[in-house]
mmCIF file of the C-alpha atoms, coordinates in Angstrom:
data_MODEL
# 
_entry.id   MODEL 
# 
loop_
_atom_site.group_PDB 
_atom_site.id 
_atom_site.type_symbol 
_atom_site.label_atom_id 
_atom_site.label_alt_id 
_atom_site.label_comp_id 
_atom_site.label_asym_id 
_atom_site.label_entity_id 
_atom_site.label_seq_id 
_atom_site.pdbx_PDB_ins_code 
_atom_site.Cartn_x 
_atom_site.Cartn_y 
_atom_site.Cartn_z 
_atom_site.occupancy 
_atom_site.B_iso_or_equiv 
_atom_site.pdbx_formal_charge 
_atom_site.auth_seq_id 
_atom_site.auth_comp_id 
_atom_site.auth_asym_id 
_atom_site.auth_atom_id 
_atom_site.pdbx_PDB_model_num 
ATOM 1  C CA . UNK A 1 1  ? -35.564 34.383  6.635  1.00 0.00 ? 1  UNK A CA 1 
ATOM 2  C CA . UNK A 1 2  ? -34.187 32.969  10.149 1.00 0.00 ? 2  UNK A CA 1 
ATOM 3  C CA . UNK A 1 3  ? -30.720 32.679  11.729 1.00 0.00 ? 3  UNK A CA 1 
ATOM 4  C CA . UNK A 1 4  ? -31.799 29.134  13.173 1.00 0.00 ? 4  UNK A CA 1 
ATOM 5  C CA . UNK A 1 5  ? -29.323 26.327  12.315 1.00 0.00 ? 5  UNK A CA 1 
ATOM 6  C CA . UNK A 1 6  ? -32.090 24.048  12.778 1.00 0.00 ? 6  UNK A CA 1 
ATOM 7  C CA . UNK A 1 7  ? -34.363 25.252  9.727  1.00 0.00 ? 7  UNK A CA 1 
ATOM 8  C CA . UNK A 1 8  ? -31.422 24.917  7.439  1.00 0.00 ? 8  UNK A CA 1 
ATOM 9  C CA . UNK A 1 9  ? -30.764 21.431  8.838  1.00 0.00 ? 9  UNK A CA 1 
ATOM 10 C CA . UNK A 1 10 ? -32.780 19.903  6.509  1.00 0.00 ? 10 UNK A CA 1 
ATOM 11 C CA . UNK A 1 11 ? -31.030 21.144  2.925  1.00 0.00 ? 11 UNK A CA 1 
ATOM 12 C CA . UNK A 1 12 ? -27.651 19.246  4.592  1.00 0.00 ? 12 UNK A CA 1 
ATOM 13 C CA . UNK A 1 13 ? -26.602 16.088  3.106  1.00 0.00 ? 13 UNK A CA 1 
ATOM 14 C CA . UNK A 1 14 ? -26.410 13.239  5.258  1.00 0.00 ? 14 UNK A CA 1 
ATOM 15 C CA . UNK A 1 15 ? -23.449 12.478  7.458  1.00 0.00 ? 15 UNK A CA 1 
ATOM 16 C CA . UNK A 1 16 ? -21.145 9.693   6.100  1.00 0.00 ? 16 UNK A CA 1 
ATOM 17 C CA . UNK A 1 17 ? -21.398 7.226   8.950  1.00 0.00 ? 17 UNK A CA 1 
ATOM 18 C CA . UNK A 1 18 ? -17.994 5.084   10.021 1.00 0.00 ? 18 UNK A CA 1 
ATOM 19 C CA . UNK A 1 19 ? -19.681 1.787   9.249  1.00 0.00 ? 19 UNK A CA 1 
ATOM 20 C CA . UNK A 1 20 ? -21.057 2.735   5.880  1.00 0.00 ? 20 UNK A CA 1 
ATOM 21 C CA . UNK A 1 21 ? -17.313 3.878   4.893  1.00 0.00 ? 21 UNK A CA 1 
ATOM 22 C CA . UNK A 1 22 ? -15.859 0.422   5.659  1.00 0.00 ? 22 UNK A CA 1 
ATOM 23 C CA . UNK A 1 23 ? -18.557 -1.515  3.507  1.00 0.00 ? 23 UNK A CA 1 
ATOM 24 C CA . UNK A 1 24 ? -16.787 -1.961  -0.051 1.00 0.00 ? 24 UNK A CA 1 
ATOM 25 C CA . UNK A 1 25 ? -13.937 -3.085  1.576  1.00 0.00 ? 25 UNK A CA 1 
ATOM 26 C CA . UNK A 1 26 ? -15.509 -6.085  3.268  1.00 0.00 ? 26 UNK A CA 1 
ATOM 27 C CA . UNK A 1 27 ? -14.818 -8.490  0.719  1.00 0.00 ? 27 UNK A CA 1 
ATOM 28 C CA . UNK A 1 28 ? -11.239 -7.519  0.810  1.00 0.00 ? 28 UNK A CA 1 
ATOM 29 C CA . UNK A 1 29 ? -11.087 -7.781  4.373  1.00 0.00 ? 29 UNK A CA 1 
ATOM 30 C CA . UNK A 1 30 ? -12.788 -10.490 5.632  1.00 0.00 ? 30 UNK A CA 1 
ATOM 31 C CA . UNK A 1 31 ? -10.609 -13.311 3.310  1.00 0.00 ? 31 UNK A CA 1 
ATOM 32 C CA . UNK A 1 32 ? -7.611  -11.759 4.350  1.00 0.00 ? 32 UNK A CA 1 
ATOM 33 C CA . UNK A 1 33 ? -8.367  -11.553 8.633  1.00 0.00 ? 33 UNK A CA 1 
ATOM 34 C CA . UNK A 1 34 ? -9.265  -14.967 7.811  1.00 0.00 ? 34 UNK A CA 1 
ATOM 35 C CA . UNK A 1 35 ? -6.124  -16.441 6.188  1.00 0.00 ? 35 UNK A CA 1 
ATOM 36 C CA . UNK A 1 36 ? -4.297  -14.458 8.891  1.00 0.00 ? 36 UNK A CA 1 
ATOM 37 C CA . UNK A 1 37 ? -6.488  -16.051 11.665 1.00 0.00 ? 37 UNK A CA 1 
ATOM 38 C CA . UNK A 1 38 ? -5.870  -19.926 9.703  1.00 0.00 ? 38 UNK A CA 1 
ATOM 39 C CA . UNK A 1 39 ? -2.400  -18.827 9.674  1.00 0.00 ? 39 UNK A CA 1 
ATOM 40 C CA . UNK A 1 40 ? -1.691  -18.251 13.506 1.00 0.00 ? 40 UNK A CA 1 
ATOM 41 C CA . UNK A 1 41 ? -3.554  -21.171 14.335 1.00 0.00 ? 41 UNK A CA 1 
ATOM 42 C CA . UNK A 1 42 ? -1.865  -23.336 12.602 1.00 0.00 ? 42 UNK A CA 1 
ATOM 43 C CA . UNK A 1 43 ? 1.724   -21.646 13.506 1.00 0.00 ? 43 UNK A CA 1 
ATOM 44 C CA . UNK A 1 44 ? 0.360   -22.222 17.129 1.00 0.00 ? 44 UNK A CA 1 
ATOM 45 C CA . UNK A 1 45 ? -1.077  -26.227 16.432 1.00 0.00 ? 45 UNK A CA 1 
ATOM 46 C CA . UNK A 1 46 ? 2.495   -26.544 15.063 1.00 0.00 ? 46 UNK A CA 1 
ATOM 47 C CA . UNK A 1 47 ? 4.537   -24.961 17.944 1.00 0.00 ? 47 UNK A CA 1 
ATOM 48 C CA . UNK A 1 48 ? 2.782   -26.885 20.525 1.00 0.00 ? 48 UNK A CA 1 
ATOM 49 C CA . UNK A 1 49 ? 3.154   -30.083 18.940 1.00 0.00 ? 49 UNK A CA 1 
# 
């Protein structure tokens, strides 16, 4: 039996990565940054007119 952190390396789980957190939420996310983004453009269109 060894000390080395390496030969135990294997029987860890896999990291949770940043990007793979974020995925359910895309379909929540994306409609909403757009209606924000239609929104400020057309605040903007309307401002300058």
């Amino acid at each position: 039996m060894t000390h080395d952190p390496a030969a135990n390396q294997a029987d860890q789980p896999a990291s949770d990565d940043a990007a793979e957190a974020v995925v359910p939420y895309i379909p929540y996310i994306l409609p909403l940054a757009g209606a924000v983004m239609m929104f400020l453009l057309a605040f903007i269109a309307v401002s300058m007119a």
